[in-house]
KOLGU-123637 format. One record per residue: residue number from 1; residue in three letters; x, y, z of N, C-alpha, C in turn. Coordinates in Angstrom, 2 decimals. Layout:
KOLGU-123637
+-----+-----+---------+---------+---------+---------+---------+---------+---------+---------+---------+
|   k |   r |      nx |      ny |      nz |     cax |     cay |     caz |      cx |      cy |      cz |
+-----+-----+---------+---------+---------+---------+---------+---------+---------+---------+---------+
| NUM | ALA |       X |       Y |       Z |       X |       Y |       Z |       X |       Y |       Z |
...
+-----+-----+---------+---------+---------+---------+---------+---------+---------+---------+---------+
END
This chain:
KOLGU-123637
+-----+-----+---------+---------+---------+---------+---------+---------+---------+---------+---------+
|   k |   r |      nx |      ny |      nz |     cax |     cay |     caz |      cx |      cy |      cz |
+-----+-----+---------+---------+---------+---------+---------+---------+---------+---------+---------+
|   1 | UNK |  -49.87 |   30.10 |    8.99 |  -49.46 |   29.26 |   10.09 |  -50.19 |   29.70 |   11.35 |
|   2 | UNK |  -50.65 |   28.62 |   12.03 |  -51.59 |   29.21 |   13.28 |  -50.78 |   29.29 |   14.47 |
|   3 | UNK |  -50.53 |   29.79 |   15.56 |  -50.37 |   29.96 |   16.74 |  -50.42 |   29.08 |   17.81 |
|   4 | UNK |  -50.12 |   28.25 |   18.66 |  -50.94 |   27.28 |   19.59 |  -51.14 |   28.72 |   20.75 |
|   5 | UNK |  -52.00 |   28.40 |   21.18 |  -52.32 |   28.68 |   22.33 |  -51.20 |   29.01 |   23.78 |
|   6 | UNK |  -51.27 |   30.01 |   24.47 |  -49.76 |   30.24 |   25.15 |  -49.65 |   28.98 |   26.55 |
|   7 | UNK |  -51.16 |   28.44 |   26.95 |  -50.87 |   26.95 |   27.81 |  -50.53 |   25.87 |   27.22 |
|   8 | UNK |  -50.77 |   25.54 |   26.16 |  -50.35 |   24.26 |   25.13 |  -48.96 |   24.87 |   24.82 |
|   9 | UNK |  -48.41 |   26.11 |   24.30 |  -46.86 |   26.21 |   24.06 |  -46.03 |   25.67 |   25.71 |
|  10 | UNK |  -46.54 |   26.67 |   26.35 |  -45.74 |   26.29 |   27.98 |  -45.81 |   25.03 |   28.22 |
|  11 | UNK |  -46.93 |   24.36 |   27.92 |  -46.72 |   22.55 |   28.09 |  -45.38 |   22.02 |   27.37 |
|  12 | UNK |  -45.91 |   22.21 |   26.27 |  -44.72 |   21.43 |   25.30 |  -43.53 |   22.01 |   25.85 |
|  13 | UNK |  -43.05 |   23.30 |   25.84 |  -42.07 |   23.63 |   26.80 |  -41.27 |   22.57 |   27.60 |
|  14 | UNK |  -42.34 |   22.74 |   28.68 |  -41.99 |   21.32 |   29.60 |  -41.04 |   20.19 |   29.39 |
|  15 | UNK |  -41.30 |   19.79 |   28.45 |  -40.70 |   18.59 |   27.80 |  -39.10 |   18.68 |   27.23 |
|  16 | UNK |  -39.24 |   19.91 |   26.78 |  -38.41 |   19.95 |   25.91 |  -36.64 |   20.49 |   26.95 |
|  17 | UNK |  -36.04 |   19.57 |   26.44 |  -34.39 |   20.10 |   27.90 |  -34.25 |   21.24 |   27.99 |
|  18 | UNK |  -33.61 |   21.43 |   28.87 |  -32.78 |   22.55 |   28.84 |  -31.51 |   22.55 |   28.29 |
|  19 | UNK |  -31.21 |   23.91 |   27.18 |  -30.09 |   23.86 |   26.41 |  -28.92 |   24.92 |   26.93 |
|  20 | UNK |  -27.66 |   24.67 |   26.72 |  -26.70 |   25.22 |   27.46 |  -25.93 |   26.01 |   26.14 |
|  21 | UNK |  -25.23 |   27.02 |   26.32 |  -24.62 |   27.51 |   25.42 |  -23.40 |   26.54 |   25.68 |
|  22 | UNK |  -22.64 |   26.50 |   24.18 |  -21.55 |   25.39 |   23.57 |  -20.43 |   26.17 |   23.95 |
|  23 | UNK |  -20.22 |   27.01 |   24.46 |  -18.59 |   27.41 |   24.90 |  -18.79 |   27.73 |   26.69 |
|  24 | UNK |  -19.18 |   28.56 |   27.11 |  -19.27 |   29.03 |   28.47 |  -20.40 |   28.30 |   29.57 |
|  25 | UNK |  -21.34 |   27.20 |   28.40 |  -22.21 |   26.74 |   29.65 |  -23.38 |   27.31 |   30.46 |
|  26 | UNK |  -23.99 |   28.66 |   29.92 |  -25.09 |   29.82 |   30.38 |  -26.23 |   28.80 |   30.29 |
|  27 | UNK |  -27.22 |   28.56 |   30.51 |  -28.67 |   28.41 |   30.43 |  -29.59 |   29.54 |   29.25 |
|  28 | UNK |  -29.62 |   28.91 |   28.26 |  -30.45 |   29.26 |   27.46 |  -31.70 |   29.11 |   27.01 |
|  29 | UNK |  -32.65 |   30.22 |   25.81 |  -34.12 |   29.65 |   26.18 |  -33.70 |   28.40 |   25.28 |
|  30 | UNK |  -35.20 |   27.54 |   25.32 |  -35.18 |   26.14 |   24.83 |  -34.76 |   25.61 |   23.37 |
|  31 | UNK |  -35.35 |   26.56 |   22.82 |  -35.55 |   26.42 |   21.11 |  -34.55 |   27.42 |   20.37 |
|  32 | UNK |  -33.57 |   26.77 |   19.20 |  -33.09 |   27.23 |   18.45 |  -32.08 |   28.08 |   18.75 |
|  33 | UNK |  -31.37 |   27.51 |   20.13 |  -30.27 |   28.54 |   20.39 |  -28.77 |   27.43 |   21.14 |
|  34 | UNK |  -27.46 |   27.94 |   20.36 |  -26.22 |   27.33 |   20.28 |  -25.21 |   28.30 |   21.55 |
|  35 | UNK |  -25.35 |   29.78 |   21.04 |  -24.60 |   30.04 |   22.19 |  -25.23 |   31.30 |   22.68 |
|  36 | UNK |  -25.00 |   32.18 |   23.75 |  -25.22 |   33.38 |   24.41 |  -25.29 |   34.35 |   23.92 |
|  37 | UNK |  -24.15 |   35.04 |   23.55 |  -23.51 |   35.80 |   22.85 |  -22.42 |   36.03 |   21.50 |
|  38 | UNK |  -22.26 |   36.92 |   20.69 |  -21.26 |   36.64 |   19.30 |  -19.68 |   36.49 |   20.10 |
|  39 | UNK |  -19.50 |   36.86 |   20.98 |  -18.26 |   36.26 |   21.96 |  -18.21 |   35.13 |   22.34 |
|  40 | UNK |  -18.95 |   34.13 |   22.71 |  -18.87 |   33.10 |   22.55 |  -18.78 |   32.08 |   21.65 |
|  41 | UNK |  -19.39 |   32.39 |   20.53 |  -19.27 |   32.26 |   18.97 |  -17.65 |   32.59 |   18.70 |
|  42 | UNK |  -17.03 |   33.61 |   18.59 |  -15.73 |   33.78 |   18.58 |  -14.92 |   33.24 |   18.83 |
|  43 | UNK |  -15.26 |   32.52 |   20.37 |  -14.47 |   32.22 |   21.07 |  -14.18 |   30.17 |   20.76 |
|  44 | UNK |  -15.32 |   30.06 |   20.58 |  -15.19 |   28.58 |   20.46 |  -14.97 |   28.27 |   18.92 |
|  45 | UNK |  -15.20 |   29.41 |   17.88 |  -14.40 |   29.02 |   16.79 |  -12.53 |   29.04 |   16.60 |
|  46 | UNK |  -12.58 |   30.12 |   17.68 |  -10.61 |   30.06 |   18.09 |  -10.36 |   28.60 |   18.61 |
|  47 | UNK |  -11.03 |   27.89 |   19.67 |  -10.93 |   26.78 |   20.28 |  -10.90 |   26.02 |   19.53 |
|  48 | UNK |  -11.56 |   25.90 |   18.46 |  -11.96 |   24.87 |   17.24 |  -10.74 |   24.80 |   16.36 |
|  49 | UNK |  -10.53 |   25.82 |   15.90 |   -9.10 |   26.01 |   14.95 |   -7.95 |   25.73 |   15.78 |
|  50 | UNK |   -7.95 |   25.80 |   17.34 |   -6.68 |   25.90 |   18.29 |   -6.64 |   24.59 |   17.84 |
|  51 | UNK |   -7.38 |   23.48 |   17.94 |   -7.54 |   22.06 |   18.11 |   -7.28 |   21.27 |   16.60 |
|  52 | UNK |   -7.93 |   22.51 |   15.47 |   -7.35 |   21.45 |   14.39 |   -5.73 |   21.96 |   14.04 |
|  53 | UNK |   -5.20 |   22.66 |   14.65 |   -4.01 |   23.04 |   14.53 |   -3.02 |   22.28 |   15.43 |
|  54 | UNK |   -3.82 |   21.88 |   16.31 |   -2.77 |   21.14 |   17.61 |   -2.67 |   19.56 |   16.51 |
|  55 | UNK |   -4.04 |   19.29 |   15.64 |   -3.97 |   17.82 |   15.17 |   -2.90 |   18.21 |   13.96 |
|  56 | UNK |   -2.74 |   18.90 |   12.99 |   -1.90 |   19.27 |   12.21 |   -0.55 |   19.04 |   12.62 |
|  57 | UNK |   -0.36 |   19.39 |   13.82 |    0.97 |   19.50 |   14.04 |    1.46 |   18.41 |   14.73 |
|  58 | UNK |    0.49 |   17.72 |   15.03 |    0.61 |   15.81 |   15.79 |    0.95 |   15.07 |   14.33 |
|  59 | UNK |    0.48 |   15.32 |   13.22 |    0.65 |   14.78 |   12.13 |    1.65 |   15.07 |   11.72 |
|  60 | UNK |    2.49 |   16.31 |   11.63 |    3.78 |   16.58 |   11.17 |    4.21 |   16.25 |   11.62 |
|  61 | UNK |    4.68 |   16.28 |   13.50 |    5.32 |   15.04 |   14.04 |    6.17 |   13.95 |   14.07 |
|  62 | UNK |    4.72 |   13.46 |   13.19 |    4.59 |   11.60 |   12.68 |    5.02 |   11.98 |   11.41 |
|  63 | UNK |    4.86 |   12.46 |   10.86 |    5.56 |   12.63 |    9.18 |    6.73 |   12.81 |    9.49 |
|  64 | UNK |    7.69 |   14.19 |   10.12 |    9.03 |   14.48 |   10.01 |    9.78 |   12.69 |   10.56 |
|  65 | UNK |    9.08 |   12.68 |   11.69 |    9.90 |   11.29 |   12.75 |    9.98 |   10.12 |   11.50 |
|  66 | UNK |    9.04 |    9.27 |   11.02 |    9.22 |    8.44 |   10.00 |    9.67 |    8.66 |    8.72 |
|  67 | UNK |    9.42 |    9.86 |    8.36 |   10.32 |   10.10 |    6.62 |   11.50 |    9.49 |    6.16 |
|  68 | UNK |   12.82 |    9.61 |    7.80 |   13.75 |    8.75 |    6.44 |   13.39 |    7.06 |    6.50 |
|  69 | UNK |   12.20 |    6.60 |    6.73 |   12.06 |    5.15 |    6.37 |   11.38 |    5.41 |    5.12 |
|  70 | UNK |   10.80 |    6.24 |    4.99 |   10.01 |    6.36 |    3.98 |   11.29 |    6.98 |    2.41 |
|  71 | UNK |   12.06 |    7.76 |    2.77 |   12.87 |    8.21 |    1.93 |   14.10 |    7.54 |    1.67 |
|  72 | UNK |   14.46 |    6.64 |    2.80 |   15.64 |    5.67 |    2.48 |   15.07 |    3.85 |    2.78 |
|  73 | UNK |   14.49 |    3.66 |    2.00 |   13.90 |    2.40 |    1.89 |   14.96 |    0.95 |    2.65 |
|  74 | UNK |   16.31 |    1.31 |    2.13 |   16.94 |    0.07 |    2.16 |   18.22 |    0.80 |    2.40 |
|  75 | UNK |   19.14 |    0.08 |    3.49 |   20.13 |    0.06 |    3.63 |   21.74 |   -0.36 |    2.75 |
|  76 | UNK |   21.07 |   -1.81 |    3.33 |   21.90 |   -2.80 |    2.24 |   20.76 |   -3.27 |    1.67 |
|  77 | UNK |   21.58 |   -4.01 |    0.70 |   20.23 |   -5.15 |   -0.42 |   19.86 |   -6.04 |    0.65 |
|  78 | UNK |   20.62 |   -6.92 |    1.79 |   19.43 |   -8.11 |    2.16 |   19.05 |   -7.32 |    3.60 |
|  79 | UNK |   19.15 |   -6.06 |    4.63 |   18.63 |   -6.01 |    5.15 |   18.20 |   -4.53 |    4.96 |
|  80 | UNK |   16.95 |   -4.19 |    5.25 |   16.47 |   -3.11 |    4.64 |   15.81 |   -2.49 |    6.43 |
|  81 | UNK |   15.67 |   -1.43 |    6.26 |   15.63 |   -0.14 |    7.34 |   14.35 |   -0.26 |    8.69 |
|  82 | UNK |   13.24 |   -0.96 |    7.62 |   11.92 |   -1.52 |    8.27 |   12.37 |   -2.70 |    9.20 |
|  83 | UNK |   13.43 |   -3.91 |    8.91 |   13.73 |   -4.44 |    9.64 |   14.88 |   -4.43 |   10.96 |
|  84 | UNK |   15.36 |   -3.49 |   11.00 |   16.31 |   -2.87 |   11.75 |   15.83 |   -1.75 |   12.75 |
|  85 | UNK |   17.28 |   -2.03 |   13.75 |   16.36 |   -0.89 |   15.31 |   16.28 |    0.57 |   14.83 |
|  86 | UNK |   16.18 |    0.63 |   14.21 |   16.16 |    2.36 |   13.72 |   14.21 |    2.24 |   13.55 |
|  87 | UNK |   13.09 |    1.38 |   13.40 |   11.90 |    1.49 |   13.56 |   11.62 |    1.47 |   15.03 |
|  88 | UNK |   12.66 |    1.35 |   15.68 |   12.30 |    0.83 |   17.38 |   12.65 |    2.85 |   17.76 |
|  89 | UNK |   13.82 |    3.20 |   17.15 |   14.02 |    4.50 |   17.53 |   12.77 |    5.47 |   17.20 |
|  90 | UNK |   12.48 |    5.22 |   15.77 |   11.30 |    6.22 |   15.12 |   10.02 |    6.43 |   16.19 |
|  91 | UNK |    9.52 |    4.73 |   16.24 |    8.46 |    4.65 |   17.30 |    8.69 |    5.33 |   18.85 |
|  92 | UNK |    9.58 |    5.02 |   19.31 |    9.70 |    5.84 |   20.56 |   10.14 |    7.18 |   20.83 |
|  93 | UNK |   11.16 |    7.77 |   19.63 |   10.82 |    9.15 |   19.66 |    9.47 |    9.60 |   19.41 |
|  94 | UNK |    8.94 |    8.90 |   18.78 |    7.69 |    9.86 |   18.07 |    6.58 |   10.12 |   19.18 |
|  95 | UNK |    6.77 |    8.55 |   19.84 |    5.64 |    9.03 |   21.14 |    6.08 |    9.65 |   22.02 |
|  96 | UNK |    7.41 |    9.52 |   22.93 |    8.23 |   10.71 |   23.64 |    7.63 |   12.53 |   23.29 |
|  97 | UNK |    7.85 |   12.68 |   21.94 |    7.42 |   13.99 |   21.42 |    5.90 |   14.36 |   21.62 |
|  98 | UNK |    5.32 |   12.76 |   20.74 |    4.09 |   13.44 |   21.31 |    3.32 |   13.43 |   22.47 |
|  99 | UNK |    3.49 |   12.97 |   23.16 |    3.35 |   12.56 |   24.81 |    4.01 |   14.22 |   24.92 |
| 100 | UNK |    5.28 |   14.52 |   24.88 |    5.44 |   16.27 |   25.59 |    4.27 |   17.72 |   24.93 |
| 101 | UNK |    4.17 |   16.79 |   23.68 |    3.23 |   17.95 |   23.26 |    2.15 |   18.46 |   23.73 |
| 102 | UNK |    1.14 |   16.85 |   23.43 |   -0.01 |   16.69 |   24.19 |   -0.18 |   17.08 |   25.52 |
| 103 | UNK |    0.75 |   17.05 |   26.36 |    0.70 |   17.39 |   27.96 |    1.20 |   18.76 |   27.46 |
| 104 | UNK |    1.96 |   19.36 |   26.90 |    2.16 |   21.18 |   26.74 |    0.99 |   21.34 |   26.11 |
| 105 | UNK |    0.31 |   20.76 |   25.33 |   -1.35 |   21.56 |   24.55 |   -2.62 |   21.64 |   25.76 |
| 106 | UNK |   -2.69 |   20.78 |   26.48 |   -3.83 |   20.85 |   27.19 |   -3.78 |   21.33 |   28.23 |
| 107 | UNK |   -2.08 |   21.78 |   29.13 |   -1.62 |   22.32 |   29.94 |   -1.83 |   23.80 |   29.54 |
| 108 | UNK |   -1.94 |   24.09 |   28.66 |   -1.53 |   25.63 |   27.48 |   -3.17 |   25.79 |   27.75 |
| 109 | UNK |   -4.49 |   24.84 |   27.44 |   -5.87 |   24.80 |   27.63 |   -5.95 |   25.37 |   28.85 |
| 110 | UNK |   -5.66 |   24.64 |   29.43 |   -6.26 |   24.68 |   31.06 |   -6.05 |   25.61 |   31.87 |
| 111 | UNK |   -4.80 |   26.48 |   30.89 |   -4.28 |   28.11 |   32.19 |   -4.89 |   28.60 |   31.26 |
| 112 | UNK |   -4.98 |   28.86 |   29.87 |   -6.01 |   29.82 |   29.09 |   -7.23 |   29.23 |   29.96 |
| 113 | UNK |   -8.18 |   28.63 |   29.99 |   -9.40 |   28.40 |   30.49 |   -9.66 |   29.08 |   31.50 |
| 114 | UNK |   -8.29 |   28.53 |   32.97 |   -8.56 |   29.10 |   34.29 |   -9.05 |   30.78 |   34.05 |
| 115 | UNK |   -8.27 |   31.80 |   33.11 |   -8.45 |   33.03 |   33.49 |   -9.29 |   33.76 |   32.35 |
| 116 | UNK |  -10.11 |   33.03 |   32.26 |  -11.03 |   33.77 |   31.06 |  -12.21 |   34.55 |   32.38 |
+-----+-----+---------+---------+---------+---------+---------+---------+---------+---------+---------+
END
């Protein structure tokens, strides 16, 4: 493999963006680089798992809140559970809950963030 020349590399250079590390935002060189340091690496794989854990638990949520429609199908024989205000309750607890969550998860973000 040959070499270019170190004014033809610095050209192409030129062109090419500037890349930021993926957790803290540093200025990095151009080519072939994601983050700063293995602390930052660390750190945004905790962030990563914080987040599929916050979705896990938005899903349980929605599972516990709807189950007994799902587990008690029918009331009586001609009116059954789907048609009755008990889907009006499910739906609005469920967003109530998750509406407090969501504002406690990103509130929980944003003071971890401030003091890093």
């Amino acid at each position: 493999m040959k070499i270019l020349p170190y004014e033809i590399q610095r050209y192409i250079l030129e062109f090419i963006p500037d890349d930021y590390c993926m957790f803290c935002r540093k200025k990095l060189m151009k080519i072939n680089n994601k983050f700063c340091n293995n602390l930052c690496v660390l750190q945004y794989n905790n962030n990563f798992w914080g987040d599929l854990i916050y979705i896990r638990n938005s899903v349980m949520i929605i599972v516990v809140t709807w189950s007994p429609i799902v587990l008690f199908p029918s009331v009586t024989d001609d009116v059954s559970v789907l048609e009755s205000k008990y889907t009006w309750y499910c739906g609005i607890s469920s967003f109530i809950i998750l509406t407090l969550y969501t504002e406690q998860y990103f509130l929980y973000k944003a003071f971890v963030n401030r003091f890093k």
